[in-house]
Structures are given as C-alpha cells and as structure tokens.
N, C-alpha and C positions, 0 to 999 in steps of 0.2 A: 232717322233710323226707322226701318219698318217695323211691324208688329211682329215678322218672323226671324228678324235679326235679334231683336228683344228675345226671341226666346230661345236661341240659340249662344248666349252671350257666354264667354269661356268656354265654348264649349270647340271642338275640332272635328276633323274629317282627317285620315290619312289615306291619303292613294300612293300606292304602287304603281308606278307604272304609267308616271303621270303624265309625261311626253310624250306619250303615242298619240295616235290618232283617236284611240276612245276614250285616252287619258285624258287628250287636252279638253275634250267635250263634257266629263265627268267634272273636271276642275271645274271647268266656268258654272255647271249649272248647280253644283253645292255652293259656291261663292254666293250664286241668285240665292239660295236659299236662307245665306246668311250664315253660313259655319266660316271659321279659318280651316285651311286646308293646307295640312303639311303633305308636301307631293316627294315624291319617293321615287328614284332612277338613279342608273349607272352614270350617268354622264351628267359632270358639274357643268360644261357649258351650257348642255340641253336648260337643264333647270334655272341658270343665271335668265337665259331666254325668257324662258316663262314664269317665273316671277318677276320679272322685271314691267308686265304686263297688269300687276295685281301685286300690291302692298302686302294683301291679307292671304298671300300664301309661303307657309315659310320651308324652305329647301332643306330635303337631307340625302346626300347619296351615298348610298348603298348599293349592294349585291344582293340580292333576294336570295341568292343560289347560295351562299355563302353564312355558316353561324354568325359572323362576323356584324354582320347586320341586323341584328337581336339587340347590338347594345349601339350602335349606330342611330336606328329608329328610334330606340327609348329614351335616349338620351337628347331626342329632338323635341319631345312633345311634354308641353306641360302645361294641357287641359285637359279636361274630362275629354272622352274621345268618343263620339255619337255614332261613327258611321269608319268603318273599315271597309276601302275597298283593293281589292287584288285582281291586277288587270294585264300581267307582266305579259307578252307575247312571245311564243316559243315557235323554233321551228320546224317548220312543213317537212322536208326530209324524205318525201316519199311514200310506196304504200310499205305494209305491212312483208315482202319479201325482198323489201330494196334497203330501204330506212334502218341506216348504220345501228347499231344497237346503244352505242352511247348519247344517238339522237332522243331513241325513246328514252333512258335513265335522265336525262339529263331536262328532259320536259317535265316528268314527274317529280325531278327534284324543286323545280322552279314552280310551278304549281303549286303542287303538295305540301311539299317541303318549305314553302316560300311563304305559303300560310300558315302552316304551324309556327313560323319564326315570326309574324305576323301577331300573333296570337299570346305569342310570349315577349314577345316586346310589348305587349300593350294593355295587358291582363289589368295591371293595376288599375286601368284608367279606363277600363270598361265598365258600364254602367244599367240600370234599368233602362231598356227599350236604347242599348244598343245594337246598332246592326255590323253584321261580319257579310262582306258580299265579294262572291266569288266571280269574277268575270270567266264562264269556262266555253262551250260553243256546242253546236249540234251535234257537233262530231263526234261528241263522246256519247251520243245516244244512238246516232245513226250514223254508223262504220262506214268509212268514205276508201275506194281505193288507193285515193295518192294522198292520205294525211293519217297516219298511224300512228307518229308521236303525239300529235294534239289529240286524237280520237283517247286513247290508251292514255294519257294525262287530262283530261278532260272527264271521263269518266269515272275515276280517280276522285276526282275533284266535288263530284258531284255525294260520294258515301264519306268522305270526309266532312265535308258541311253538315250531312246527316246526325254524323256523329256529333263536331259543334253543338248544333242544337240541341241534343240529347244532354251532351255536357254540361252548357252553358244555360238550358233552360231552368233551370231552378234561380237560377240568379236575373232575369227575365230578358236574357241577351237572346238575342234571335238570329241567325245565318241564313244564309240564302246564296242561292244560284244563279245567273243569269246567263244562259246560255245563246248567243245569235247564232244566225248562220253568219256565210260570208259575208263581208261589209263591205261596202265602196269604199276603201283606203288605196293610199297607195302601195302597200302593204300585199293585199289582195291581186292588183297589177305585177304587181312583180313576180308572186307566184306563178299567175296565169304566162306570162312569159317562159318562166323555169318550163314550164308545161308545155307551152308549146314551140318550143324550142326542139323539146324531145320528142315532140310527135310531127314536129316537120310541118304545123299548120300554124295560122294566124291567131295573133294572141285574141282578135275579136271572135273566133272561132272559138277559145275556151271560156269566154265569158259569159258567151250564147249560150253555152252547155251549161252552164253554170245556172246562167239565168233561169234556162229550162225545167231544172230542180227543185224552183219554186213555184207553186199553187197560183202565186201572183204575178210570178214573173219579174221579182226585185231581188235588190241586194239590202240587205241592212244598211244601218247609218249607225255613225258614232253616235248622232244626235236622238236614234229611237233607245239606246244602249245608254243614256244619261238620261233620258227621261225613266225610264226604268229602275235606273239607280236612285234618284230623285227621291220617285215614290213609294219606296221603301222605308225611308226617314218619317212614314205617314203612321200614326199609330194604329192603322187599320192592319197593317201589313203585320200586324203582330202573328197572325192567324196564317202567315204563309211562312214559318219556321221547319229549315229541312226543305222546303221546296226548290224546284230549279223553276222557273221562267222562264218561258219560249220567245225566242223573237226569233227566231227562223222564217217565219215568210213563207208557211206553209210548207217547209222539206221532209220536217220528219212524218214516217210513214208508221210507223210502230206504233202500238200500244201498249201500257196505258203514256 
C-alpha cells in the first residue's frame, strides 16, 4: 500500500456521472490517488461495466434529475467523503432561439439541481478539506451560438458553487468549478455531426471551426479534466474556494 493510499484509508470519492468519457477518466485517476469511489449513473449495465474493471469502486444508480436520488446516493456511501464530483452531461439542443425550452429547464435541473441533491445526500459525511467539484464548461462564460442549454446551465452552476463555498466554508469544505472547453469525446463528434448535417457541410469542417476557437488550436481531454480534479484533493487548493478553473485552450475572450 502507498503512502497516499494510507492516507486516504476510509475515506471515498462520489462521482456522478461516472461512465462518461470524463467520468471514466476522473474514476481511474482518484482510484491512483488511492480514495474508493462510489461512481453514480443512470444505467446499471453502464456501471456493472465499469466496476467490474476495479474492485474498489462501488456502484449506485440513480437519476441526478430526480429527488429520488438523495436517498439512493446516501444510502450507498459509508465513508467519510473527501472529494464530490458532478460531471452529468446535458444536452446541446441548439442556440438560444431554436433550443426547446424544456431543453434549457431540464439542463439546469441536472446541473444545478443535481448538486444540491448531491449536497444533501452527502452533508453528513463531509468533512474538513472536503471538496465539492462541479464539472461545468466555457460555455457558461463565453455564450456560444449553437449550445444555450449548457451555456445557461453552466453558468448557473458556476454562482451556485459560489454560494457552496460561502455556505460550507466555515466548516473548511471547499467547492470549485472546472470548466473545459470542448473535449475530444465522442460525445463531441456526434454534435459536430447534428451541426453539420444542418448546414450541409462536412463534419471535419465543424471541427476545424471549432478547433479554430482555440489560441492553441486543441480540443480538451477527459485526461487534462482528471488531472484537474486530482489536484484539487491537494491541500494547497484550499485557496481556490468559489473559483472555476479554465481548461479551455485559450477560447475564452472576456474578462476577468
């Protein structure tokens, strides 16, 4: 056993949203770190999958969207709980005069909503120099024309942590934000398709464009979006309570 497993001993990680593409990446590099990690999704097959990959992660599904899942999550976890992370993905849907309207309610429920049920399912078994971490994206800072549910749920997301912090710091729990831009999932592809399907052009064509938005000319990784999460767990990071973290790849234009 390591020295960093010693010092994570009973203790846990709960991830939402574990089987995605940033999920499965988040799981693996808390497991390096040495926490169990109870991973959290809609779909029992998904998760049979992926713990069956790893002993030391224990499965609970739920609906994030749903209260239901308040006693669902609580009723799964019986360690101290180091690190919450909320990573659920919601859908694209459009810009801001196309995107169904129960597209946007329905992003902020699962967001927002998804971490206060988060929050309360887990209250008891938060502790000094826990972290609460919000997976939200650039979009909630920098208004994109074809993603208005994530932008408008993403921003959201970003004064609720605020808040968190505000709440929960006296008790020395600390929240945060981590916002990417877009990532090399396949996730990502499939939008770009939605897209260029409607404009009649080649999906490498909307890539390009995409690409183009970044200062460096990249797409995020699941794998820059777990390191990130990683070191948060670091007690340096106490100091970044209420903040969001950029991992955009140079898009956003605004200040501050």
């Amino acid at each position: 056993m390591t020295k960093e497993n010693t010092h994570y001993e009973n203790e846990c990680a709960v991830v939402v949203g574990a089987t995605g593409s940033f999920g499965h990446a988040i799981v693996a590099r808390l497991l390096d770190a040495g926490l169990k990690v109870v991973a959290v999704a809609r779909s029992k097959d998904s998760l049979a999958t992926l713990c069956a990959s790893q002993p030391r992660i224990v499965p609970c599904v739920a609906d994030i969207s749903v209260d239901d899942s308040i006693e669902a999550i609580r009723s799964s976890v019986s360690d101290t709980v180091r690190m919450v992370v909320h990573g659920p993905g919601v859908a694209v849907a459009g810009g801001i005069l196309t995107a169904p309207t129960s597209a946007v309610v329905d992003a902020v429920n699962i967001k927002v909503g998804g971490m206060l049920r988060l929050v309360r399912a887990l209250d008891e078994r938060l502790v000094r120099s826990s972290r609460l971490v919000a997976i939200g994206g650039h979009y909630g800072l920098e208004p994109s024309a074809y993603a208005a549910a994530p932008g408008i749920a993403n921003a959201a997301i970003v004064n609720l942590m605020r808040q968190l912090s505000l709440a929960l710091g006296q008790r020395g729990i600390t929240a945060h934000v981590i916002a990417p831009g877009p990532a090399d999932t396949e996730r990502l592809r499939r939008v770009a398709a939605d897209r260029a399907k409607l404009r009649g052009v080649t999906v490498e064509t909307i890539l390009d464009e995409m690409l183009s938005e970044s200062s460096i000319k990249a797409f995020a990784t699941p794998e820059q979006v777990a390191w990130a999460v990683r070191m948060l767990l670091d007690p340096e990071a106490d100091a970044m309570t209420g903040s969001t973290l950029m991992l955009d790849a140079g898009r956003r234009k605004g200040l501050p």
